[in-house]
Residue frames as qw, qx, qy, qz and C-alpha x, y, z in Angstrom:
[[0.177, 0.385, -0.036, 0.905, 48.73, -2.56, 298.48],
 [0.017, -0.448, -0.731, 0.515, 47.13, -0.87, 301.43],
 [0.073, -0.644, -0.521, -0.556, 43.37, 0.67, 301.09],
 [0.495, -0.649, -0.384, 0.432, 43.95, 2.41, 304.38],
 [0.150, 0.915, 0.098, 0.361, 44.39, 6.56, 303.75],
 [0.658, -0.744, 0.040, -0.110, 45.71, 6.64, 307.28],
 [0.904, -0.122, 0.170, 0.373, 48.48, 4.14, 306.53],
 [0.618, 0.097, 0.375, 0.684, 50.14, 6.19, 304.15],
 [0.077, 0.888, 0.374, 0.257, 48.55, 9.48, 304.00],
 [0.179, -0.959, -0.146, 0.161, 51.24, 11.05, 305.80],
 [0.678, 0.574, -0.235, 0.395, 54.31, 12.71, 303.87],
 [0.600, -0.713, 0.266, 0.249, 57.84, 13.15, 305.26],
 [0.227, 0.904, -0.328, -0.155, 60.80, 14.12, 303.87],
 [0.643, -0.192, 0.741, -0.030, 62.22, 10.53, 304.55],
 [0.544, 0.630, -0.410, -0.373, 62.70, 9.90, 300.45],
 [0.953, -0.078, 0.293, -0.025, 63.36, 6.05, 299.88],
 [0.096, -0.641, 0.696, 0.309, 66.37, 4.80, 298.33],
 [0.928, 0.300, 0.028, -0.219, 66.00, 1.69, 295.70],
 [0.347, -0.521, 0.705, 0.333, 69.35, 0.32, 295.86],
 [0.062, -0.315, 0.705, 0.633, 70.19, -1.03, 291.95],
 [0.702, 0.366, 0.374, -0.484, 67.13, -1.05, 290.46],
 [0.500, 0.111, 0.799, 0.314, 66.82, -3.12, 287.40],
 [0.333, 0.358, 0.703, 0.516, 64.20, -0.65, 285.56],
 [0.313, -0.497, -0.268, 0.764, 64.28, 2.86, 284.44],
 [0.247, 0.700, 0.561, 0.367, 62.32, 5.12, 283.27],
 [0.401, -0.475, -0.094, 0.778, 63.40, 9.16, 283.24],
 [0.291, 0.520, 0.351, 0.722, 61.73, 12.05, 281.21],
 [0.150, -0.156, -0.170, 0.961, 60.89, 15.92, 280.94],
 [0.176, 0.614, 0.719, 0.273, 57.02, 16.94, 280.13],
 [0.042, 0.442, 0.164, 0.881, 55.84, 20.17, 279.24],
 [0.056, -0.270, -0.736, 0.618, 53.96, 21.26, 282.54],
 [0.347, 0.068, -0.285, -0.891, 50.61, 21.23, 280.76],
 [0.807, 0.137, 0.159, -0.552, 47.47, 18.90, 280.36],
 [0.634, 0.672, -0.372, -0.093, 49.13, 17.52, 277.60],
 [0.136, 0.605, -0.676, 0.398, 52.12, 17.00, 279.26],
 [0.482, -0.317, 0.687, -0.441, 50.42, 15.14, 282.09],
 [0.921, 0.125, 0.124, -0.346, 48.13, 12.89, 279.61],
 [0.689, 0.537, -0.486, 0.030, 51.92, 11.69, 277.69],
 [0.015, -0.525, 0.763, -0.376, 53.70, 10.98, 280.84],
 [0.696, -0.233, 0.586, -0.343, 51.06, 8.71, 282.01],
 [0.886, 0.435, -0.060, -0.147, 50.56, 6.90, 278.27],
 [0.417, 0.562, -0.710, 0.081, 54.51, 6.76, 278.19],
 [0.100, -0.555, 0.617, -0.549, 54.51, 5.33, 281.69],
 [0.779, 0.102, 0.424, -0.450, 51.96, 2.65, 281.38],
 [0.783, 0.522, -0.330, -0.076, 53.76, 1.51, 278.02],
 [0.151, 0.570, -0.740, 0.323, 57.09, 1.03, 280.42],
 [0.488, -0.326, 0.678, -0.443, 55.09, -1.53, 282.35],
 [0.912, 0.336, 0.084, -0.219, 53.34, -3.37, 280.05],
 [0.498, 0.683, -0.523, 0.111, 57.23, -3.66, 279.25],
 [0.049, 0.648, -0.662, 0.373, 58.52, -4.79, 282.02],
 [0.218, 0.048, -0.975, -0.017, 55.85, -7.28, 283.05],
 [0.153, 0.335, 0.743, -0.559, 53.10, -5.99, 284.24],
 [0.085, 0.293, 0.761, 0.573, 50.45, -5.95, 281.18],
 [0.297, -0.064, 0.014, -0.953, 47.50, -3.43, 280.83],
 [0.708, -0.396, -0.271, -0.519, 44.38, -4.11, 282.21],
 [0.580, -0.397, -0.687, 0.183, 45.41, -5.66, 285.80],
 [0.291, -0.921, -0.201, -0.163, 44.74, -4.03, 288.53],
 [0.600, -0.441, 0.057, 0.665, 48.88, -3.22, 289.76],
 [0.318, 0.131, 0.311, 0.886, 49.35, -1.43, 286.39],
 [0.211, -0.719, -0.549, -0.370, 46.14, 0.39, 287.01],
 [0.382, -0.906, 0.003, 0.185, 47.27, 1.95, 290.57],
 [0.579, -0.333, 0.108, 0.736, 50.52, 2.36, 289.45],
 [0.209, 0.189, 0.346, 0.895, 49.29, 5.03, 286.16],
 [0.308, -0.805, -0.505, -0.044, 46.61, 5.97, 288.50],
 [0.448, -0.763, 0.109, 0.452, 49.60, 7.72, 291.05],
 [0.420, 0.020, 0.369, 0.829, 51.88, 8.51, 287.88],
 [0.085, -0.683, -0.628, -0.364, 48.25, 10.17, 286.87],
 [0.324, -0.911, -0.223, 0.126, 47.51, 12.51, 290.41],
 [0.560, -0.584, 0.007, 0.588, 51.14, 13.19, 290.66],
 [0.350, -0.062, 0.446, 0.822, 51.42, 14.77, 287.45],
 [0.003, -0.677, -0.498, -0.541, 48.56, 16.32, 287.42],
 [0.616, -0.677, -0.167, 0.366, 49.29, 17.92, 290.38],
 [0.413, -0.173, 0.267, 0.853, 52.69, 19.18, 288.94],
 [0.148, 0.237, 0.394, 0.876, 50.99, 21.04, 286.39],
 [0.312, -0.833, -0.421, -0.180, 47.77, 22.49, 288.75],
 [0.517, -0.835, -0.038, 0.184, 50.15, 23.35, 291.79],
 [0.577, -0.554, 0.306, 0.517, 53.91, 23.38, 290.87],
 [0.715, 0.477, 0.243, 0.450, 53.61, 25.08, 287.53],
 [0.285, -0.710, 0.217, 0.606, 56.20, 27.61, 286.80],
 [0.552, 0.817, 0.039, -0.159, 56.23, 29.32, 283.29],
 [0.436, 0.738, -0.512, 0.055, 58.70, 28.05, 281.01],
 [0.191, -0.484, 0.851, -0.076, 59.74, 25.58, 283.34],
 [0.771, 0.010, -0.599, -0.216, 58.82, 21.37, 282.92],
 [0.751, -0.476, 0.182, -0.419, 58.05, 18.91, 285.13],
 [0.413, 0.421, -0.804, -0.071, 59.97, 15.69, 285.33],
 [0.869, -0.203, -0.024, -0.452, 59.03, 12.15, 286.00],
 [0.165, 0.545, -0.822, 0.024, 60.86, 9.40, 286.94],
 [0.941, -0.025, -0.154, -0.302, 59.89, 5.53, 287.10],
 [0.287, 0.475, -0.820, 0.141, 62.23, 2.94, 288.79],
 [0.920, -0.162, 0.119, -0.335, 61.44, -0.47, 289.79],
 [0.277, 0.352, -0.877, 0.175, 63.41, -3.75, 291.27],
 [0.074, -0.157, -0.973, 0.153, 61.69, -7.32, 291.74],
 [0.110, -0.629, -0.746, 0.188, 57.97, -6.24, 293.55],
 [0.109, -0.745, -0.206, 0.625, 58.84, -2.55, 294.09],
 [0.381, 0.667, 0.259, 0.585, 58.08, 0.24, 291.86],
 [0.474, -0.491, -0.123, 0.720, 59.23, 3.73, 292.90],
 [0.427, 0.616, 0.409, 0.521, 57.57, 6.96, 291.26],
 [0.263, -0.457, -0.158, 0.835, 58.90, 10.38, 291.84],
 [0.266, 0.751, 0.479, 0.370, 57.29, 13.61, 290.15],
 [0.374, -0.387, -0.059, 0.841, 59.43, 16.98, 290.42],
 [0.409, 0.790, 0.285, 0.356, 58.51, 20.32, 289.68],
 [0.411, 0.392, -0.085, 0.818, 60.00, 23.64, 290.13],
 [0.282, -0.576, -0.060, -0.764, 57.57, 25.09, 292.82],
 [0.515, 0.029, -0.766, 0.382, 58.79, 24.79, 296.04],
 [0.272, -0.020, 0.275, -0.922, 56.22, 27.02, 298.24],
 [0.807, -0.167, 0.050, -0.565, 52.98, 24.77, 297.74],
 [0.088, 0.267, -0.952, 0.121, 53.69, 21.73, 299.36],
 [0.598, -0.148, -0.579, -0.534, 51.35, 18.65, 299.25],
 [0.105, -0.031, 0.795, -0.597, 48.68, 17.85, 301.79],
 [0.161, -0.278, -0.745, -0.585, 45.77, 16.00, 301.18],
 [0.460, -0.278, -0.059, -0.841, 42.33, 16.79, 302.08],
 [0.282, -0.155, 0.877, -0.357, 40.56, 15.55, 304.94],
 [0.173, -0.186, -0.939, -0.233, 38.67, 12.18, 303.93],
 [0.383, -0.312, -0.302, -0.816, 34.94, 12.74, 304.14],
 [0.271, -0.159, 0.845, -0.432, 33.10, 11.55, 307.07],
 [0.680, 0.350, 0.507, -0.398, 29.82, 11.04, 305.18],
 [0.596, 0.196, 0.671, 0.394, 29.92, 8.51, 302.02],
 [0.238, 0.701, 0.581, 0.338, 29.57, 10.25, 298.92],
 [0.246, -0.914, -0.221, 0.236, 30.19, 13.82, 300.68],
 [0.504, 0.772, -0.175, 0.346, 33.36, 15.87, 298.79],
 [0.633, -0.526, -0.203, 0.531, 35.00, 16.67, 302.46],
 [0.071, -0.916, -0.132, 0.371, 36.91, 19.57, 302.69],
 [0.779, 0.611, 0.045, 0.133, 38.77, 21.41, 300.42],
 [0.781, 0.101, -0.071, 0.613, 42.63, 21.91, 299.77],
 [0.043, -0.882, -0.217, 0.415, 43.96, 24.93, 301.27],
 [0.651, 0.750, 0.098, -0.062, 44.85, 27.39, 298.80],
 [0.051, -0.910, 0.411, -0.023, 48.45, 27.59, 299.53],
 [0.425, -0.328, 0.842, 0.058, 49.13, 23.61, 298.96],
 [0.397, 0.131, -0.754, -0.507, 49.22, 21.33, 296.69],
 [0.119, 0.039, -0.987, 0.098, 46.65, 18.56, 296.64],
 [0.638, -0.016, 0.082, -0.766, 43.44, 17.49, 297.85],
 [0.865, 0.062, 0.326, -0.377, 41.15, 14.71, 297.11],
 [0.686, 0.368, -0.567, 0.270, 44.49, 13.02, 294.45],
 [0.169, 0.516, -0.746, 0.385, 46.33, 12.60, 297.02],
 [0.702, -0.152, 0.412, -0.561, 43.71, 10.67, 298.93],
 [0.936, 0.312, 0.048, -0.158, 43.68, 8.31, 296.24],
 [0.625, 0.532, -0.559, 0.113, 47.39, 7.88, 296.12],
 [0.110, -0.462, 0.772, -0.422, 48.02, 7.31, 299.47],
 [0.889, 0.019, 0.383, -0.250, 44.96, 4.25, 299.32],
 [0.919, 0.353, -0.160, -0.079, 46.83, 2.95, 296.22],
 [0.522, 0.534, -0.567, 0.348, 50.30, 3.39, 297.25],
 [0.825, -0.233, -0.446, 0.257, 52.63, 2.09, 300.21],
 [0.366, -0.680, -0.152, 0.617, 53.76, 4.98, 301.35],
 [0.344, 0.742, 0.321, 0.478, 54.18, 8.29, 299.93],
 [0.645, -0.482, -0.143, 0.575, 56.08, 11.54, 300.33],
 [0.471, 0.835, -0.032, 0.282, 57.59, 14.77, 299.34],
 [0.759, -0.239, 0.076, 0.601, 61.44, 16.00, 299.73],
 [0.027, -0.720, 0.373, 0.584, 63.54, 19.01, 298.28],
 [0.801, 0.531, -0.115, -0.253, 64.09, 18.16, 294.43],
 [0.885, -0.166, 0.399, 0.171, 66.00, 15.07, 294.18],
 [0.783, 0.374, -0.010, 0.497, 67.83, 16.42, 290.94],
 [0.339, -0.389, -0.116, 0.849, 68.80, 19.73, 292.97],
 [0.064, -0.227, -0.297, -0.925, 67.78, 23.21, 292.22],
 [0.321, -0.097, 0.414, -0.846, 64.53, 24.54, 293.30],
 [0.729, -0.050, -0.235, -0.641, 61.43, 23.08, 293.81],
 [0.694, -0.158, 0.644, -0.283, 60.14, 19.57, 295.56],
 [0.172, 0.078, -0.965, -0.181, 59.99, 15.49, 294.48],
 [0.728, -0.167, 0.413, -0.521, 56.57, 13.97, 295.51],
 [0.327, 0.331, -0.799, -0.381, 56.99, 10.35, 295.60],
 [0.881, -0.131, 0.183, -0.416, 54.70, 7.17, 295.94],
 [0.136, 0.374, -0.913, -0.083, 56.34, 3.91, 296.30],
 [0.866, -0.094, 0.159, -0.465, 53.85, 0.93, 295.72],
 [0.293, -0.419, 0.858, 0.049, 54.42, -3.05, 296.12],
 [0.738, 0.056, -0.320, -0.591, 52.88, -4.97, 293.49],
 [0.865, -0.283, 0.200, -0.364, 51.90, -8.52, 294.25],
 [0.533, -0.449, 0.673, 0.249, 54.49, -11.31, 294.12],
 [0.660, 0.284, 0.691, 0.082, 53.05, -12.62, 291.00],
 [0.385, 0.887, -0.006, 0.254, 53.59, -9.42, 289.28],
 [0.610, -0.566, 0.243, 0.498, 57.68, -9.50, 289.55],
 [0.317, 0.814, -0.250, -0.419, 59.13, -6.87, 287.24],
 [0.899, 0.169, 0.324, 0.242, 60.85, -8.98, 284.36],
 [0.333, -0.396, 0.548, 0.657, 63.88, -7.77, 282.23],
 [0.697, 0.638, 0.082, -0.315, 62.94, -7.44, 278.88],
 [0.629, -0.178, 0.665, 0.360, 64.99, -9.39, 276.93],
 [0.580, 0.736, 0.008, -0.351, 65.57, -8.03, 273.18],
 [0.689, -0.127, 0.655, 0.282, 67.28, -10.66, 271.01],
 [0.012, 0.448, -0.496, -0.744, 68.89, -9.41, 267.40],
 [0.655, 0.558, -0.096, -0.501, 66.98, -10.15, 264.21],
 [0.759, -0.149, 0.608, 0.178, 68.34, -13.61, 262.78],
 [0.281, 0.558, -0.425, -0.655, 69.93, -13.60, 259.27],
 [0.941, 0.258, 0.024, -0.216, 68.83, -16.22, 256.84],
 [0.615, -0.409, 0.588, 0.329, 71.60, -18.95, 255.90],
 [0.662, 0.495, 0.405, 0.391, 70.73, -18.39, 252.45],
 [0.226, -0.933, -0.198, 0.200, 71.94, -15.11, 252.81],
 [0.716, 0.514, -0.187, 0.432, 74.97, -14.12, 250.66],
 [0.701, -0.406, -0.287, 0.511, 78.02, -13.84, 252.92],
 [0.418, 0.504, 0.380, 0.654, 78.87, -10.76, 250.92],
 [0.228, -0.665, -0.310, -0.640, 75.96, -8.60, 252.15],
 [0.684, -0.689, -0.216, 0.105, 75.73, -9.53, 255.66],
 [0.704, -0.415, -0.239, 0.524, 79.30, -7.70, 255.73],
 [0.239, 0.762, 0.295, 0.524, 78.27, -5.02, 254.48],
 [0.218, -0.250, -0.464, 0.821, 78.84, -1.83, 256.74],
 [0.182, 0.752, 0.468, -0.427, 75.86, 0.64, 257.61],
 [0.189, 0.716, -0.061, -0.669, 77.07, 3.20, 255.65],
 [0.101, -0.236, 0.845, 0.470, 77.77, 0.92, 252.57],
 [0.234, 0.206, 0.945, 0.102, 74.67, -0.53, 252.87],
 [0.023, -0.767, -0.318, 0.557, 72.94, 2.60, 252.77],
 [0.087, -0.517, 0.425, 0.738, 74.21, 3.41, 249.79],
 [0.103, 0.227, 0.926, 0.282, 72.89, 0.29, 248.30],
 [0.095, 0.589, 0.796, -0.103, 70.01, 1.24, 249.02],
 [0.350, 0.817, 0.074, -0.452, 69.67, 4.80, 247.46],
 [0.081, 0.524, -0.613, -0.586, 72.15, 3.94, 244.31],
 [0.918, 0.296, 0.086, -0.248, 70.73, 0.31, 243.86],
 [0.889, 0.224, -0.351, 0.191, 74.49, -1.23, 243.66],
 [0.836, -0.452, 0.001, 0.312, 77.16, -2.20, 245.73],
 [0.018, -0.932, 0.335, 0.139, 80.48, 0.30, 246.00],
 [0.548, 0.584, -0.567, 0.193, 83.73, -0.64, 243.87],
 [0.914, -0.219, -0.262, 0.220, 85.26, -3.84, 245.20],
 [0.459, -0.866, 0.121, 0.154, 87.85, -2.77, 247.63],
 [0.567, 0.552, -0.607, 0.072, 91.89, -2.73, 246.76],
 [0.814, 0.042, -0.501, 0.291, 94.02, -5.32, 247.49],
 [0.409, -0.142, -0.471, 0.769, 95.06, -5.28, 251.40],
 [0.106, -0.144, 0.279, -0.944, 91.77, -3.41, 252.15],
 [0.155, 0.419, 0.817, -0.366, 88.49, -4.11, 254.24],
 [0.173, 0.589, 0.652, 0.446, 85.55, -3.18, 253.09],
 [0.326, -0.748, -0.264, 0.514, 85.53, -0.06, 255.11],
 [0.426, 0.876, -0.063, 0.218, 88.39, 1.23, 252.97],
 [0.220, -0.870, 0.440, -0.012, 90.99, 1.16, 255.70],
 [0.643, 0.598, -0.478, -0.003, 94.36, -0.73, 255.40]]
């Protein structure tokens, strides 16, 4: 990932495109504190899912930028009663995070980078989003941006798209059914949900079916 502000520090309406990503991740938070601390916890669980495992340092800049950009939403682009909305989508190396809110009048620009170490630099003006986050997303990410709101309706997208290292290639999860024992009466295992469900609040099994009927009941 570049560590270069410069590289990547400037936005444009130029919104990337992920042609068929493999892994998605899509919710609504309350445009609060709150709101920002769940979106990153959800959003850091979706990697550790997908292959990239807490504590390294990709999953670290990626819920770093899921982190500014949603805190952001809820400093600059709240709007009472309205939510923010996050979105997570990733295919092979590339991850692709987008953060929409509803306030389309402060638009993000980050603060200029300090000349002396250690020195705050200047601050955000008061009529934009951003500041000294956005400094830190554009060193972690590959490029970054804002747009009109990608689902439509008012308000902007900021997004950061970052490349993680080849060794961190997103994986499929793979989620493989629950095996049934072979000792397992044949009986039960065709049970239906709602049959079995009974079982389990009556404590027996429903009246053998008639002749020329499934266990369902139908004919």
């Amino acid at each position: 990932m570049t560590t270069d502000p410069e590289a990547a520090a400037h936005p444009s309406a130029a919104r990337p495109e992920l042609h068929s990503p493999t892994h998605r991740f899509a919710m609504d938070f309350t445009s609060t504190r709150r709101g920002a601390r769940l979106a990153r916890h959800l959003c850091g669980a979706r990697l550790d899912a997908w292959g990239v495992p807490y504590g390294t340092d990709p999953h670290d800049a990626v819920a770093l930028v899921v982190a500014e950009l949603c805190a952001n939403a809820v400093r600059h682009g709240h709007v009472s009663g309205r939510d923010f909305r996050l979105r997570l989508m990733g295919r092979d190396t590339t991850v692709l995070v987008e953060v929409s809110d509803t306030r389309a009048e402060r638009l993000p620009v980050p603060s200029t980078p300090p000349a002396v170490p250690g020195d705050l630099g200047d601050g955000p003006e008061d009529d934009r989003d951003g500041g000294r986050g956005l400094l830190l997303v554009a060193a972690l990410a590959d490029g970054w941006g804002w747009c009109p709101r990608a689902e439509g309706g008012p308000g902007k997208t900021v997004w950061a798209r970052l490349v993680l290292p080849g060794n961190f290639a997103l994986v499929r999860p793979v989620l493989s059914p629950a095996p049934i024992s072979p000792s397992m009466p044949l009986s039960l295992t065709r049970l239906t949900r709602p049959a079995a469900a009974r079982r389990a609040v009556t404590g027996s099994l429903p009246a053998s079916p008639s002749p020329g009927q499934d266990t369902t009941g139908h004919v």
